[in-house]
DRENPA-3360 file (N, C-alpha, C; in nm, 2 decimals, always signed):
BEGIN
1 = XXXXXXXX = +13.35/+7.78/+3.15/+13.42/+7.65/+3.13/+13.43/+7.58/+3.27 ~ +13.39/+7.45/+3.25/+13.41/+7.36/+3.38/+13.51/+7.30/+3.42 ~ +13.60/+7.34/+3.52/+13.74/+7.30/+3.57/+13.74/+7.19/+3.63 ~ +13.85/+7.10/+3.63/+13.87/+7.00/+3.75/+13.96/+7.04/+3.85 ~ +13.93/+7.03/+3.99/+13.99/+7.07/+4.04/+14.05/+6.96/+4.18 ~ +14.14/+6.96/+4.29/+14.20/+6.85/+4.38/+14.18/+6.91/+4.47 ~ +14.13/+6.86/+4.62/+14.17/+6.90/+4.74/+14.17/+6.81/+4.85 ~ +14.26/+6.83/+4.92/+14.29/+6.73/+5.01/+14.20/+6.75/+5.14;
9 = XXXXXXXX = +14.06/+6.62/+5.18/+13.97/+6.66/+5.24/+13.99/+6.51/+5.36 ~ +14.06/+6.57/+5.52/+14.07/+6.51/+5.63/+14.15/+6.42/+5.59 ~ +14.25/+6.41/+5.51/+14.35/+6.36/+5.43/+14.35/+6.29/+5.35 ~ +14.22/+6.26/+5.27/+14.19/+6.23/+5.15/+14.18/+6.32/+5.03 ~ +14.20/+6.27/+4.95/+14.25/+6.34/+4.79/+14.11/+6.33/+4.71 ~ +14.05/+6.44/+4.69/+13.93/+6.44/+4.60/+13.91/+6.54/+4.54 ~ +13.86/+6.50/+4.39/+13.85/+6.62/+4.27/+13.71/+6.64/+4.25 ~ +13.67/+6.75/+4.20/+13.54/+6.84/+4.15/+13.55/+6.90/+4.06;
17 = XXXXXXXX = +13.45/+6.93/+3.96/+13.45/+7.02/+3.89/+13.36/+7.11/+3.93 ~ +13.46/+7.22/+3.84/+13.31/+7.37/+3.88/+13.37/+7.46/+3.74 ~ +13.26/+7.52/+3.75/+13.28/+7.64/+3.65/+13.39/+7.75/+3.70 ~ +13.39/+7.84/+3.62/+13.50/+7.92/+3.69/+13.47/+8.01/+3.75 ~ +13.34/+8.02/+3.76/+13.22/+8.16/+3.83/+13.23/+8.07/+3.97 ~ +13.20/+7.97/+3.98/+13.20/+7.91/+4.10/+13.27/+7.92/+4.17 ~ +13.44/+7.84/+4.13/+13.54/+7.89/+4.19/+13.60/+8.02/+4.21 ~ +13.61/+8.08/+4.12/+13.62/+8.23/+4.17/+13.53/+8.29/+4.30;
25 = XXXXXXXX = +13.43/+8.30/+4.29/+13.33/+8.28/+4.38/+13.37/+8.19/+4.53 ~ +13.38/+8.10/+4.54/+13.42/+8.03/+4.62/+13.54/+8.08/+4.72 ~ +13.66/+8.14/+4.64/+13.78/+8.25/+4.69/+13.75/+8.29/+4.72 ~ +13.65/+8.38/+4.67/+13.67/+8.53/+4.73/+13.54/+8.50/+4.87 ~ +13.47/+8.40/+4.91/+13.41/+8.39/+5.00/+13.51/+8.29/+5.08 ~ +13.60/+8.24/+5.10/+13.69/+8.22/+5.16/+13.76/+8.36/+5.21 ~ +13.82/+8.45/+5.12/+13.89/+8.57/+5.16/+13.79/+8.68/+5.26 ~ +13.63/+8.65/+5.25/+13.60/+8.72/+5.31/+13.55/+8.68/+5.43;
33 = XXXXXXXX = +13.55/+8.55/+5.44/+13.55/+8.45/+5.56/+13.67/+8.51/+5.67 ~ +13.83/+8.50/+5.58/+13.92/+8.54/+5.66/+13.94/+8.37/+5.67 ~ +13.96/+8.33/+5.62/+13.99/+8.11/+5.61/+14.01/+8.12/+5.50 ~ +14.14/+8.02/+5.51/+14.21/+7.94/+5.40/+14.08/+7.87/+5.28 ~ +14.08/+7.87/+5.19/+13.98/+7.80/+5.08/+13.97/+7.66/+5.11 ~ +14.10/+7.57/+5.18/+14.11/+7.46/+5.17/+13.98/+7.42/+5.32 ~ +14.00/+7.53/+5.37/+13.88/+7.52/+5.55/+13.76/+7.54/+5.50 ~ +13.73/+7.57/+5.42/+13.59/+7.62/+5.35/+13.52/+7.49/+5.27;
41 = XXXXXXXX = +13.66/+7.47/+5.21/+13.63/+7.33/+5.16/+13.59/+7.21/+5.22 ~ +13.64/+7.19/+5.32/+13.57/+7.10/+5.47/+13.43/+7.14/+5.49 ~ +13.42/+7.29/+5.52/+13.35/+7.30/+5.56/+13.21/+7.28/+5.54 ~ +13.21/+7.26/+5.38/+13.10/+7.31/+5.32/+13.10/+7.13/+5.29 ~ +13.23/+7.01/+5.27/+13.23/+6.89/+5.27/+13.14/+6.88/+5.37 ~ +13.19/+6.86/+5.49/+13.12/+6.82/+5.60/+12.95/+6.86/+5.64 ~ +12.88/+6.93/+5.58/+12.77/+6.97/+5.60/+12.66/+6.92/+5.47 ~ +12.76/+6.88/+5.42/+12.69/+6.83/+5.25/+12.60/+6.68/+5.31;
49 = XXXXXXXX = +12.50/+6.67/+5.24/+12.42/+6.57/+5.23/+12.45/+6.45/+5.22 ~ +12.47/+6.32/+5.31/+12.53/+6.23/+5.23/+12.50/+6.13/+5.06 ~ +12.39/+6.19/+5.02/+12.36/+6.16/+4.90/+12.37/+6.29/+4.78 ~ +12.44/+6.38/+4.82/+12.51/+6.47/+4.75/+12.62/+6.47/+4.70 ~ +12.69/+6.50/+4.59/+12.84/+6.51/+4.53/+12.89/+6.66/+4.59 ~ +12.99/+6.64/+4.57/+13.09/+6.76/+4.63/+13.08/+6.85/+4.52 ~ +13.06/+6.88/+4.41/+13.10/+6.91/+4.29/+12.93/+7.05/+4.35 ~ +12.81/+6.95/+4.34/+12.68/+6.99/+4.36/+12.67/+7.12/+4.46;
57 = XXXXXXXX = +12.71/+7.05/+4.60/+12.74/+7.15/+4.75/+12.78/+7.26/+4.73 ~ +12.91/+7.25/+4.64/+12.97/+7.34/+4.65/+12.90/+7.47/+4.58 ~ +12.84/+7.41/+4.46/+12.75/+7.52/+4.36/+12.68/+7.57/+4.49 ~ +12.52/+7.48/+4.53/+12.43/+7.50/+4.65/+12.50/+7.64/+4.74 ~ +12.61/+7.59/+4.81/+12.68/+7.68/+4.92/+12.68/+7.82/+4.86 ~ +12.76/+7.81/+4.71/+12.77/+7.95/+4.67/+12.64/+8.01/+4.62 ~ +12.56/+7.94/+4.53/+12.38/+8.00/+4.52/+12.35/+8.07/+4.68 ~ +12.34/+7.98/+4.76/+12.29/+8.02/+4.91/+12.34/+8.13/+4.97;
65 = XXXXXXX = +12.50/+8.15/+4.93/+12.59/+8.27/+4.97/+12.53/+8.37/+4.94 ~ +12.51/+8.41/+4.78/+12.49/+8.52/+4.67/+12.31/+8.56/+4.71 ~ +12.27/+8.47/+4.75/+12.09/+8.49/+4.75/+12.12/+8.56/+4.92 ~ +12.21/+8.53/+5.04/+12.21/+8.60/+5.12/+12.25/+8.74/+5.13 ~ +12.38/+8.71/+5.04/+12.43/+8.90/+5.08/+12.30/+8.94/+5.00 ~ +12.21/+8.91/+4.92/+12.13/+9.02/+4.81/+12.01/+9.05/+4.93 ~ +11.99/+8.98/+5.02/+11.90/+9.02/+5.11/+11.93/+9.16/+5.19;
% end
């Protein structure tokens, strides 16, 4: 199921959706970061393409995550 979800990004207010494999996903690579979800969320904003959606990145980041640890 695709969620909507809010986060406040350099103090702007923006929503995304994701599935819930995503966000889950997303947590628990925050928790293993050892950072708050909301820093992750910058982080992975800020590196995003400017012709990219946040919604997109955020999937990309986690694909790219999952394809690393399997290495």
């Amino acid at each position: 199921m695709i969620r909507k979800h809010s986060a406040t990004l350099h103090g702007h207010r923006t929503s995304f959706s994701l599935e819930d494999a995503f966000w889950d996903e997303l947590n628990a690579i925050a928790a293993q970061k050892n950072m708050p979800l909301a820093a992750l969320l910058r982080e992975i904003d800020d590196s995003r393409s400017p012709d990219s959606n946040l919604s997109s990145a955020l999937r990309v980041f986690v694909l790219d995550w999952v394809r690393q640890a399997a290495r």
